[in-house]
C-alpha positions in Angstrom: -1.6 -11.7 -9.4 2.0 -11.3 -8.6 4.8 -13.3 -9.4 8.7 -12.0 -8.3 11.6 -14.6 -9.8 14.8 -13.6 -8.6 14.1 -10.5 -8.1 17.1 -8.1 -6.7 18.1 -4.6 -6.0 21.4 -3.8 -5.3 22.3 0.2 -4.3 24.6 2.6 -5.4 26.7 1.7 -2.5 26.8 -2.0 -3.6 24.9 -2.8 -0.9 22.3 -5.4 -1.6 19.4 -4.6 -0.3 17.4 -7.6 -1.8 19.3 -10.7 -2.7 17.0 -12.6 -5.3 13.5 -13.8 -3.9 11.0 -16.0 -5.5 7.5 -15.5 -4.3 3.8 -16.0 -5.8 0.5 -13.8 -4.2 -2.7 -15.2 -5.4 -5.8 -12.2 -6.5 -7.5 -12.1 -2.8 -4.6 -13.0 -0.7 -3.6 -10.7 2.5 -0.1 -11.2 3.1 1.9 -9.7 5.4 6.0 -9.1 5.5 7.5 -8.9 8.2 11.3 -9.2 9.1 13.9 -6.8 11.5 14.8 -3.3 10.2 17.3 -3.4 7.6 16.5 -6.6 5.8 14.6 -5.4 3.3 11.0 -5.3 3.8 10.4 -1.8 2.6 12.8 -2.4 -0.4 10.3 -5.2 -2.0 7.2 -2.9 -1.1 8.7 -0.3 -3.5 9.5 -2.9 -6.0 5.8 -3.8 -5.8 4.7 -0.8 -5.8 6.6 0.3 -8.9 8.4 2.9 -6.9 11.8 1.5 -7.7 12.6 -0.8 -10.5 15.3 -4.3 -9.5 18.8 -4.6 -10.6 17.9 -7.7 -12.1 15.3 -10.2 -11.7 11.5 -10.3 -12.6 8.1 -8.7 -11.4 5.3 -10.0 -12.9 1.7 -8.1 -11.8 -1.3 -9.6 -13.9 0.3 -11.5 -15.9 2.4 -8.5 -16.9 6.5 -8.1 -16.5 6.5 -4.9 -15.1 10.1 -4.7 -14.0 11.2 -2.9 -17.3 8.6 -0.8 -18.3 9.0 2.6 -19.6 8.8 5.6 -16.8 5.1 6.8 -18.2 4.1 2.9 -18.3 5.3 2.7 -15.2 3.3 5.7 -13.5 0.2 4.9 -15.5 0.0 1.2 -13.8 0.3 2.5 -10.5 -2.4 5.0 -10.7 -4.7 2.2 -12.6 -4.3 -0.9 -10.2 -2.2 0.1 -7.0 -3.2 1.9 -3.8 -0.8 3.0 -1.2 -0.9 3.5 2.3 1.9 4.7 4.5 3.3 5.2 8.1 3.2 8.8 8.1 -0.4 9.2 6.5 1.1 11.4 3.8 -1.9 13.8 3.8 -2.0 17.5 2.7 -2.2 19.3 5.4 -4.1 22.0 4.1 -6.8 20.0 2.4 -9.6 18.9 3.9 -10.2 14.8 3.9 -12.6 15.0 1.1 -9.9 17.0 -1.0 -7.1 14.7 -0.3 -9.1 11.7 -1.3 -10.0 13.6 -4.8 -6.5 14.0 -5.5 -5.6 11.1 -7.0 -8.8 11.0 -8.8 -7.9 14.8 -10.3 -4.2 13.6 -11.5 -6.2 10.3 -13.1 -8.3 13.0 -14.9 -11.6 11.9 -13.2 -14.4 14.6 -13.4 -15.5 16.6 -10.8 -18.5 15.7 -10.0 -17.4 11.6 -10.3 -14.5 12.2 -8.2 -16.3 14.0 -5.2 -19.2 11.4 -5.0 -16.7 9.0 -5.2 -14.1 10.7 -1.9 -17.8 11.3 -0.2 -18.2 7.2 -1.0 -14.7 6.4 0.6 -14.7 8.2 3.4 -17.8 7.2 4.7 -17.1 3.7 4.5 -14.2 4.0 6.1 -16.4 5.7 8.9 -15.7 9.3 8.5 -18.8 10.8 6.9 -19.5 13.3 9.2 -15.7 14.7 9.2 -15.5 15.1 5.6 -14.4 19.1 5.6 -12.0 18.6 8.5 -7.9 19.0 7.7 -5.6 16.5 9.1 -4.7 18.6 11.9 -8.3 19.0 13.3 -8.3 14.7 13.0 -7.0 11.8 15.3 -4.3 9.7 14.0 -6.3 6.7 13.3 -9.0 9.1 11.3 -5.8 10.3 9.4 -5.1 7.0 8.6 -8.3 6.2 7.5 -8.3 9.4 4.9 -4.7 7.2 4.1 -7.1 4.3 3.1 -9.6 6.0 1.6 -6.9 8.2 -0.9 -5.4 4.6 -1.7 -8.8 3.4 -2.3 -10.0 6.3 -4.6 -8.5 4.9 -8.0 -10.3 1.5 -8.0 -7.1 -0.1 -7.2 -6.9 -4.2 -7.1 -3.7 -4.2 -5.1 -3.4 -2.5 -2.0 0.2 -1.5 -0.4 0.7 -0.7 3.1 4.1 0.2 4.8 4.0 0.0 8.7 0.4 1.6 8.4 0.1 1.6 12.2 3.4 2.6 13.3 2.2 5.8 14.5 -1.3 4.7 15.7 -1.8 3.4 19.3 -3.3 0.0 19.7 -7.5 0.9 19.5 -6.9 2.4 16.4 -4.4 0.2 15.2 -7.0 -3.1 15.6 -9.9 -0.8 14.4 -7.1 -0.4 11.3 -6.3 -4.1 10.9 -10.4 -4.7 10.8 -10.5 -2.3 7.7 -7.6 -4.4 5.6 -9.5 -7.9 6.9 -13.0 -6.0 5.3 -11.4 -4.9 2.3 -9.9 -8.1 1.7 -12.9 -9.9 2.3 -14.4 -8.1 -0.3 -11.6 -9.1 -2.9 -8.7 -6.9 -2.3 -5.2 -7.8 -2.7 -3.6 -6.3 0.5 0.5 -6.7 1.3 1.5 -5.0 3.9 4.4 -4.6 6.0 5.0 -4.5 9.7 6.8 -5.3 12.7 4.1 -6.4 15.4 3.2 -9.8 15.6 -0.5 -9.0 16.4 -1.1 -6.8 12.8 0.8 -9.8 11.0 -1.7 -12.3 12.6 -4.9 -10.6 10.6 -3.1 -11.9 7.1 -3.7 -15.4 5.5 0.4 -15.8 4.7 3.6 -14.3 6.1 6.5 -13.4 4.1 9.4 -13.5 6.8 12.6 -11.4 5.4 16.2 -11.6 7.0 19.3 -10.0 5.2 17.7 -9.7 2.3 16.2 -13.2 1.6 13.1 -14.7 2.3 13.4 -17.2 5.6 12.1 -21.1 5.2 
């Protein structure tokens, strides 16, 4: 599914953020990337993700080089096959959990009436049915994350993204977390994620260790 040859980013600064790593991920992998702060975990997730685009290398997704696609292209390949989910939820606070899982669904131009069965779908297999009108304020952190999943999910993505996605989670709803990306992924989800902790990296099949920019041995 993804195949990165050389792939780089330098910044403004000069600083080189990513220094030219080879890597392969199979469809149905879950890989994890771990690595200290600073050596450039979240800088490959946004290469992934199609967030950022490499001073030089290549990024192949499906067969695909995506690494020098057009802006639109670009944006139109992350809504069709990539899902994100992030440390800080990223949810609208004024929306309810149902509405914040139709979003994405709205800006792909799904209709109404697909797009809300489909959020009501989500959300209660993520196990929040019965919370489907409550805001993110009126929800726990781990339920917040779990509207995270269920937004990333709402496209029909085949890769799924996740950076530190229990950073900010204590460690019940971080393992009930962790046991929703080993379900997906048994079900044939591509999942990458990154983190710090030992004990979420243990849940993926394959660990991509980064130091100063470079993939470890």
């Amino acid at each position: 599914m993804i195949r990165c040859r050389r792939l780089a980013r330098t910044y403004d600064n000069a600083y080189p953020a990513l220094k030219g790593v080879d890597f392969k991920i199979a469809p149905g992998e879950f890989v994890a990337i771990m690595g200290p702060s600073g050596c450039g975990k979240s800088t490959l997730l946004n290469l992934l993700g199609l967030l950022d685009r490499p001073t030089s290398g290549d990024y192949f997704l499906n067969d695909q080089d995506v690494s020098r696609l057009a802006d639109r292209e670009r944006t139109r390949k992350r809504r069709e096959h990539i899902g994100f989910v992030f440390q800080a939820f990223n949810l609208l606070p004024r929306l309810s959990a149902l509405e914040n899982v139709c979003l994405p669904m709205t800006y792909a131009g799904v209709p109404a009436s697909q797009r809300l069965a489909r959020a009501q779908e989500l959300l209660s297999r993520v196990g929040l049915g019965p919370k489907f009108r409550h805001t993110p304020v009126e929800l726990s952190g781990g339920e917040r994350q779990r509207v995270g999943i269920a937004r990333a999910l709402a496209n029909r993505p085949s890769l799924l993204l996740a950076d530190e996605p229990t950073g900010n989670l204590d460690s019940t709803s971080s393992g009930e977390i962790v046991s929703l990306f080993k379900d997906l992924n048994q079900d044939g989800m591509t999942v990458i994620l990154v983190t710090h902790d030992p004990s979420i990296s243990a849940a993926a099949e394959r660990i991509l260790r980064l130091k100063d920019g470079e993939l470890a041995p």
